[in-house]
N, C-alpha and C positions, 0 to 999 in steps of 0.2 A: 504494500500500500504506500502512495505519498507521504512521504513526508507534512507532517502538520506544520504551518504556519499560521501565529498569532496574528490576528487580524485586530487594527485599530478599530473603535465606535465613533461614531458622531463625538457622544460626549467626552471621548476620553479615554473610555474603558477601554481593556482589553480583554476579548473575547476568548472565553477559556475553550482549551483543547475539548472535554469534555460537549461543548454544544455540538461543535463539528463533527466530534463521533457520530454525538449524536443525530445530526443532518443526514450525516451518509446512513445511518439505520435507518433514518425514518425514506429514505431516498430508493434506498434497496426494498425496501419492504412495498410503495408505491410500484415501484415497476417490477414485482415479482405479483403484485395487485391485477396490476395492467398484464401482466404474461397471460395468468388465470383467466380471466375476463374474454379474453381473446382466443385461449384455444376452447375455452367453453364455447362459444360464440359460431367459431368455426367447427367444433362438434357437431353443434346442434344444426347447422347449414349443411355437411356432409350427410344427417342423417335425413335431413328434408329431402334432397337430391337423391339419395339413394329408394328414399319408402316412395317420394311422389315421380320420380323420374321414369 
């Protein structure tokens, strides 16, 4: 994985390693969201085509 860099705020602060983690789990977890979604999706289209076709 990248390397973490501490990212300035507006106010001043500095943004702890921890959010970031955090970011990429919540990031990973969305687009393993979005994978599911999708092959369901295309499931349910391959079995339409196959029962109505």
């Amino acid at each position: 994985m990248a390397k973490v860099q501490r990212v300035r705020l507006a106010e001043g602060e500095i943004a702890a390693e921890d959010d970031y983690a955090e970011h990429l789990r919540d990031y990973r977890k969305f687009v393993r969201g979005v994978q599911l979604v999708i092959a369901g999706v295309a499931t349910v289209l391959l079995l339409l085509a196959f029962f109505l076709l």
